[in-house]
N, C-alpha and C positions, 0 to 999 in steps of 0.2 A: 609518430605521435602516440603518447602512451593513452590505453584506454580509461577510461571514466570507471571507477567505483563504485555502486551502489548497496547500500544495507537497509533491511528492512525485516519487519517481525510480524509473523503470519498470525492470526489470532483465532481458535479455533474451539468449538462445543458441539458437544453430542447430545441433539433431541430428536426423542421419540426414534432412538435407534441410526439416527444418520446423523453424520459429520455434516456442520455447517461451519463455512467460511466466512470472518468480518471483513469486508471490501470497502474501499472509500473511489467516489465516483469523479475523475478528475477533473479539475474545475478551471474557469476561465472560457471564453466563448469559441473555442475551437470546439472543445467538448460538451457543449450542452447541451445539446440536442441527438447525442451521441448515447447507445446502449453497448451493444457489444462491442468488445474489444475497449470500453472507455472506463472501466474498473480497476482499481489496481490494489497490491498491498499496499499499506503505508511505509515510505521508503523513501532514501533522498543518498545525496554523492555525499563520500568518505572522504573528511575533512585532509590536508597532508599534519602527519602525526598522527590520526585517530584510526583507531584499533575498528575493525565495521560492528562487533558486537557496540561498542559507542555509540556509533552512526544510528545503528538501528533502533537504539532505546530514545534517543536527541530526537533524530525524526518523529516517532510513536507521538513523544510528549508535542512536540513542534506538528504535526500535521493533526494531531487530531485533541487535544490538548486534552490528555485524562493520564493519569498515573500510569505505567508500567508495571504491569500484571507481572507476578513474584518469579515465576516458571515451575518448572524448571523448563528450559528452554531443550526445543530440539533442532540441530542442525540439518536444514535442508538441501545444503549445497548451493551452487553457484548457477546462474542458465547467462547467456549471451541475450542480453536486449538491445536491440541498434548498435547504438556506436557505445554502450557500457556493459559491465561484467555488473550482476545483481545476485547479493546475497541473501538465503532469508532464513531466520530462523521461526518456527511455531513455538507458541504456547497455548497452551489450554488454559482458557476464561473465560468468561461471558462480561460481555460490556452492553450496556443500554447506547442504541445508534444516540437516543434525545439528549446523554448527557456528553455528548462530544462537542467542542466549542476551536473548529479550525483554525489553524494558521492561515493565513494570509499573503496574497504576492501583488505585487504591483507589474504591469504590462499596456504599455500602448496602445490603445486600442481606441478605434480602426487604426491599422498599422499605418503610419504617415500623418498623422491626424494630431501630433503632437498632444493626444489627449494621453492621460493616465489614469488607469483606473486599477480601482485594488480588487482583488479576487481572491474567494478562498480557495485552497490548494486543493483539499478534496472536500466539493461543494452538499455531498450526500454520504451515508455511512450505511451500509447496509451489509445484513446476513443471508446468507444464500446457502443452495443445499451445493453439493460439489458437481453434480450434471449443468444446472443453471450457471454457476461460478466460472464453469469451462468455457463459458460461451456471451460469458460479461467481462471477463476478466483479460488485460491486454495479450496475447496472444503467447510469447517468450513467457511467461509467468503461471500460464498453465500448468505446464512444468514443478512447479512448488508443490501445485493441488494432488500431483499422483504421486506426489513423493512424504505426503503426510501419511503419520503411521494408522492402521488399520485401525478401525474400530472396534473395540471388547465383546 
């Protein structure tokens, strides 16, 4: 079975001397009451045909619904998450968490219950410094954080 694609775009500013990371906190009732390890980049699976720099701009707009910051983009390489391969590149921007307006999923829930209910994808948006981000962030994606380029 071939593995699962994913792309996604790190977002990234420098205050008061340190590198902070934009994280979105994943949503739906498995994780809501969940801190560490329940952060992720914004990121989703690479369409058949689509190039993952694609991926990675569709999802930005689609998980967190704000334009895509100009770049120039830096390539962070690939890490192994579960059963997918996760791309990600950084840009440096600063985005306000209040003007992010998520996408949205639909999921059964309580599982059997033939209820449906819709859930934002990533339920919170938030900026962290990179010590904090290591330790909120899902585990395989750590990895992104020590691979952003050093600070000036």
């Amino acid at each position: 079975m071939a593995r699962l694609q994913s792309a996604g775009l790190l977002l990234h500013r420098v205050r008061d001397g340190r590198r902070e990371v934009l994280l979105g906190h994943l949503g739906g009732p498995f994780w809501a009451r969940r801190h560490a390890r329940a952060w992720s980049i914004p990121k989703g699976v690479v369409e058949p045909g689509e190039e993952p720099e694609e991926t990675a701009r569709r999802e930005f707009v689609e998980e967190l619904g704000v334009p895509v910051p100009p770049g120039p983009w830096v390539d962070l390489g690939e890490v192994r998450q579960s059963r997918k391969d996760v791309r990600v590149w950084a840009v440096e921007a600063d985005l306000d968490p209040d003007s992010v307006d998520p996408g949205t999923f639909e999921l059964e829930w309580p599982p059997g219950s033939g209820v449906v209910q819709r859930f934002c994808e990533l339920d919170r948006i938030a900026w962290f410094g990179l010590e904090e981000a290591a330790e909120a962030i899902v585990a395989a994606q750590a990895e992104f954080l020590r691979r952003l380029p050093p600070v000036d």
